[in-house]
Structures are given as structure tokens and as C-alpha cells.
Wavefront OBJ file of the C-alpha trace (Angstrom):
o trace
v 27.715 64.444 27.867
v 29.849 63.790 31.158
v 30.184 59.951 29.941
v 31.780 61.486 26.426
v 33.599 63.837 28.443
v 35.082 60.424 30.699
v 35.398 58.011 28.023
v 38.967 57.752 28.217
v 39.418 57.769 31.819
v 40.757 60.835 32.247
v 41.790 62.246 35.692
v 39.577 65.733 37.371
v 41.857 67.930 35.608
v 41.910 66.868 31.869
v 38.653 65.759 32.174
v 37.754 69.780 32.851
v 39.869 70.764 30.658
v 37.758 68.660 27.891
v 34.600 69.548 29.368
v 35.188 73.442 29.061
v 36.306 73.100 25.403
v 32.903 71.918 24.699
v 30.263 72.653 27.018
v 29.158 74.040 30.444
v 26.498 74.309 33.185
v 26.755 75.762 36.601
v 27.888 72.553 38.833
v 29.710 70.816 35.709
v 33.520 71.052 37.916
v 31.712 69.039 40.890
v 29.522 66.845 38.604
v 33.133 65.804 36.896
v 34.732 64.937 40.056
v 32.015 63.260 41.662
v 31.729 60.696 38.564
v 35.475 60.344 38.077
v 35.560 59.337 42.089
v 32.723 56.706 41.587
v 34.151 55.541 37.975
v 35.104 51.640 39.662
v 37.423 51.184 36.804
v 39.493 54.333 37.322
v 39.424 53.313 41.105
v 40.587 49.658 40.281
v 43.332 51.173 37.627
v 44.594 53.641 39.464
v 48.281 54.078 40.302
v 50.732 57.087 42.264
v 51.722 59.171 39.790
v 55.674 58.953 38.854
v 58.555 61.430 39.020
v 59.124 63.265 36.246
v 62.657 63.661 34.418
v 63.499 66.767 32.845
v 66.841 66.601 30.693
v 65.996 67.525 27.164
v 65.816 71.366 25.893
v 63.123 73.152 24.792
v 61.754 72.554 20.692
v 60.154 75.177 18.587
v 58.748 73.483 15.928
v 56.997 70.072 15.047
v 59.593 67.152 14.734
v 62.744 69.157 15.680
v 62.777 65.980 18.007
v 60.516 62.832 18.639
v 60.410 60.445 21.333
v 59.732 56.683 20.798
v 59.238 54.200 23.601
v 57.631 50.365 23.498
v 54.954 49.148 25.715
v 53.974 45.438 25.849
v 53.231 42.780 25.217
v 50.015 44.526 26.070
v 46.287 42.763 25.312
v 48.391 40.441 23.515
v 49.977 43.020 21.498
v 52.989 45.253 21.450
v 52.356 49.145 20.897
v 55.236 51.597 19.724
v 54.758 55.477 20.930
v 56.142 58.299 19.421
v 55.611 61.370 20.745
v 56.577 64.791 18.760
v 58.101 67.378 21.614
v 56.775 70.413 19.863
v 53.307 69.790 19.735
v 53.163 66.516 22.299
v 51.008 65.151 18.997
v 50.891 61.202 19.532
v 51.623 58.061 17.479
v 50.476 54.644 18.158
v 51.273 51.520 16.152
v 50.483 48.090 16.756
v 52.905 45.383 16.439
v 53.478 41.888 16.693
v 57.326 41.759 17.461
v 59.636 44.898 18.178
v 62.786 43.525 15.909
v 64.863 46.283 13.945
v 62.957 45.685 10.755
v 59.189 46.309 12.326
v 60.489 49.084 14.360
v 61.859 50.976 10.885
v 58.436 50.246 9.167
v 55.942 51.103 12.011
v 58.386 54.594 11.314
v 58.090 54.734 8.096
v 54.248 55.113 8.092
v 54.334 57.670 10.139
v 57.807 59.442 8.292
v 55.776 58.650 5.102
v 53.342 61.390 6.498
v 54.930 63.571 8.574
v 58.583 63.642 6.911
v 61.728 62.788 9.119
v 62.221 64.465 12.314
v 65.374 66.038 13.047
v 66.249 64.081 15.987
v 64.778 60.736 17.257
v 64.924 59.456 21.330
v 65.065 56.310 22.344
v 66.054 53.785 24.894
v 69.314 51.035 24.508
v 66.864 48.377 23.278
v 68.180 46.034 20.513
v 66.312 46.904 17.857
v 67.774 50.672 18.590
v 70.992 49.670 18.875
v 71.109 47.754 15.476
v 73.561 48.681 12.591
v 70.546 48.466 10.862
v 68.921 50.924 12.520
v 71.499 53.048 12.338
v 72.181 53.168 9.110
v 68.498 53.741 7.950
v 68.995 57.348 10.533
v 72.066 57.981 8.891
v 70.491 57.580 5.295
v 67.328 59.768 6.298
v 69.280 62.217 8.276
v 68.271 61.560 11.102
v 70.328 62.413 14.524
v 69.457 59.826 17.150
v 69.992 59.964 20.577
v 69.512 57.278 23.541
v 67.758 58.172 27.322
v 70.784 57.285 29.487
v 70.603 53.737 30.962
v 69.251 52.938 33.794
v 67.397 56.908 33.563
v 64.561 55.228 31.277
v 62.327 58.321 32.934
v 64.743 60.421 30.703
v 62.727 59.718 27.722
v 59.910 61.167 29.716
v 57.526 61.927 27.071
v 56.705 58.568 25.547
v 57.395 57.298 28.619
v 54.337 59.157 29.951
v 52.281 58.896 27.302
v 52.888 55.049 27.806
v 51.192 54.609 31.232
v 48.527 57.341 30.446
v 47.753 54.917 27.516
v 48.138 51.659 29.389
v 46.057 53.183 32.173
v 43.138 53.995 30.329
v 43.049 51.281 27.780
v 42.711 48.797 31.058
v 40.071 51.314 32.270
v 38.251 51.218 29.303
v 37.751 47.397 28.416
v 37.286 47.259 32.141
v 34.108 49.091 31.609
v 33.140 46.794 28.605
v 34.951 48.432 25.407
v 36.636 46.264 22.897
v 40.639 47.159 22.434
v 39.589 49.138 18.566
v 36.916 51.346 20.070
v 38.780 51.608 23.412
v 42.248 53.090 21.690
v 40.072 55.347 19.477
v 38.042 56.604 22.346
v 41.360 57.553 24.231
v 43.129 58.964 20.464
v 40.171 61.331 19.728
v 40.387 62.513 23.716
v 43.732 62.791 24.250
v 44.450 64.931 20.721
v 41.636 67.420 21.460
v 42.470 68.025 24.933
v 43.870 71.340 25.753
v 47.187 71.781 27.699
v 47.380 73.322 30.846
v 50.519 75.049 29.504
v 49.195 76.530 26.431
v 45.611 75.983 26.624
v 45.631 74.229 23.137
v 45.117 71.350 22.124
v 47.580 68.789 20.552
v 45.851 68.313 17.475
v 45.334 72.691 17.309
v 49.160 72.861 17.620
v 50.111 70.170 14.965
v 47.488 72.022 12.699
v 48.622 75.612 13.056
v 52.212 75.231 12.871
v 52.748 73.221 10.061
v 49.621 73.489 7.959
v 51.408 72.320 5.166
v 51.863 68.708 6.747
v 49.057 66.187 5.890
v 48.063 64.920 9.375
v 46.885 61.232 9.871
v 44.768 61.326 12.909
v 43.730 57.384 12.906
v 46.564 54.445 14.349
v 48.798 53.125 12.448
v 48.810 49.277 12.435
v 51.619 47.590 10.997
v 50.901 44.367 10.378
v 53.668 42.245 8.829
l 1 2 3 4 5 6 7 8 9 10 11 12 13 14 15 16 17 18 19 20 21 22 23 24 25 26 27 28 29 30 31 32 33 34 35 36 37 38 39 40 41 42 43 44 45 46 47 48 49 50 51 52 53 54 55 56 57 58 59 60 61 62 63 64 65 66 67 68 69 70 71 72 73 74 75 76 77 78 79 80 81 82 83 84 85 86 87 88 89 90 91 92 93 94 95 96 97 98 99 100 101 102 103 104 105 106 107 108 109 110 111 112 113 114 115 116 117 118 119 120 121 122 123 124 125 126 127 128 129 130 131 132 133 134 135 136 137 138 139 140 141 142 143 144 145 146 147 148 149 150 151 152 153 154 155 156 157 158 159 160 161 162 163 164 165 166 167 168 169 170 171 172 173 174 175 176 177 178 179 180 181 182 183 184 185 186 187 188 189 190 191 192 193 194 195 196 197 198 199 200 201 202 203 204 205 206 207 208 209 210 211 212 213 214 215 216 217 218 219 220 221 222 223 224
């Protein structure tokens, strides 16, 4: 059970947090640490923790705003994030180039499912600062809005979510998983892992606020 619990490399705390959800025994908190602190690949992956940036206001329902951010090339791939505020409910897809084109499709299967968000974050890359990708937010009404440069840490939620993901996808084909099984290991964990603010889960507040949405829990690959 405690090697479920750890499969995505998961510091003490979320790693608790997981282990409560689902199970307990009297020891389980120091059992927990004491494998996390002999885990060799979280000890050869590990990094200081960054300073967060707090800018953006409050949201009070799912995809009032998202938050997209790039990481790559990574294991010979490049990975777009997009994280909903509301809920914190991540997106992953996997590209081969980040051009305006690929960046509107890899949104578009996940719009095709969720519907548009009201406002979209992003960095100054090129592809964001296209006239093509501003028209295709104009046409879907979507408001977009850029982290201020030099601030990337402004777009702190996908920027989070990008070294928590980059973190324990090294962790995890450090230990011997393939990239497939090691991204699904860390989807599954980080979606059913309850927040310390709330105590819910990701995937329990994307369900109960908008039951009505059809939720794709697997990654999106896009592939062209």
C-alpha cells in the first residue's frame, strides 16, 4: 500500500494526505516519512522549493480562469499545462512543437470537453502573442491575459504544477517506469489528492461543481 501511496513521488505531506483518504494503521505518518527519506530517486530529484507569486484574485467557479504554461523539450517531448484556478483540476498534452497552430489544437481538445473558459493566462511566448492566437480568443470569447515579463512566477499555477510534474516524472523513470505509466501514475495521484485548503480533492471539486461537464480524466496527446 505505502508504494501506491508513493508512486508519484510525492513529498511527507501529500503523501499523508493520500494515505488518509484511503487507509490507516497506527504508525502509517512515520512509516510515510521514513520511506519518502530513503526513496533514492526523490533524494537524487530533489530541489528547494520556489517562492510563490500571488497576483491573481480569487475564482468561484470552474474555468472562470485557466492557466497555461509549456515545459520542455522534456524526455524528448514538449508538454502544455493548463491548470483551471477553481478547482486546480490539471491538463496535460503532449506535443511535438509549441507553434500557434498546435498550441490552439492541444486547446481545443480540452475546450471540446470542458467548453471555453472565461479567461486564459499565459506567458509572452510567440505562439501567445500571435494574431492568430488572438483572433481564435476573440472568436471563442475568450479574455486573455499575459503573467508580466520577467514575473514568469506570476502565472504561478501552471508554473507549479510544471516542476511538481517535471519532478516526479524524473523520479519515476528513475525508479524504472516508462514515460506512459509514469505520467498516469502521477495523473491518477495528483487528481485524487486532497487539498490542504479544502480537504478535497481536485477531481471531487471538478465533479461537484459542474456535474453537468463531461470530465476527461486521461492526457490528451496531440499528435499532428
Amino acid at each position: 500500500m505505502l508504494i501506491k501511496i508513493h508512486r508519484g513521488h510525492w513529498g511527507i505531506v501529500r503523501s499523508k494526505q493520500l494515505a488518509r483518504r484511503y487507509c490507516a494503521w497506527p504508525g502509517i505518518d512515520h512509516e510515510i516519512g521514513k520511506m519518502i527519506y530513503s526513496c533514492s530517486a526523490c533524494s537524487r530529484n530533489s530541489k528547494l522549493p520556489s517562492k510563490q507569486f500571488t497576483s491573481w484574485t480569487p475564482t468561484t467557479r470552474p474555468f472562470e480562469r485557466v492557466h497555461v504554461d509549456f515545459l520542455g523539450p522534456f524526455k524528448n517531448f514538449v508538454w502544455m499545462i493548463l491548470i483551471d484556478s477553481f478547482s486546480r483540476f490539471p491538463f496535460i498534452a503532449k506535443m511535438k512543437n509549441i507553434s500557434a497552430r498546435q498550441t490552439i489544437d492541444a486547446l481545443k481538445s480540452i475546450f471540446c470537453l470542458e467548453g471555453y473558459p472565461e479567461t486564459l493566462v499565459s506567458d509572452n511566448g510567440r505562439q501567445f502573442v500571435s494574431l492568430e492566437f488572438s483572433d481564435f480568443c476573440t472568436t471563442h470569447g475568450i479574455m486573455h491575459k499575459f503573467s508580466p515579463p520577467y514575473h514568469p512566477e506570476s502565472n504561478g499555477l501552471a508554473e507549479r504544477f510544471v516542476q511538481s510534474f517535471k519532478s516526479s516524472i524524473s523520479k519515476s523513470m528513475d525508479s524504472g517506469s516508462t514515460l506512459e505509466d509514469s505520467v498516469y501514475d502521477y495523473l491518477i495521484s495528483y487528481r485524487g489528492t486532497p487539498s490542504i485548503m479544502n480537504k478535497k480533492s481536485f477531481r471531487d471539486v471538478s465533479w461537484s461543481t459542474t456535474s453537468e461537464r463531461t470530465r476527461n480524466r486521461c492526457l490528451c496527446f496531440c499528435r499532428r
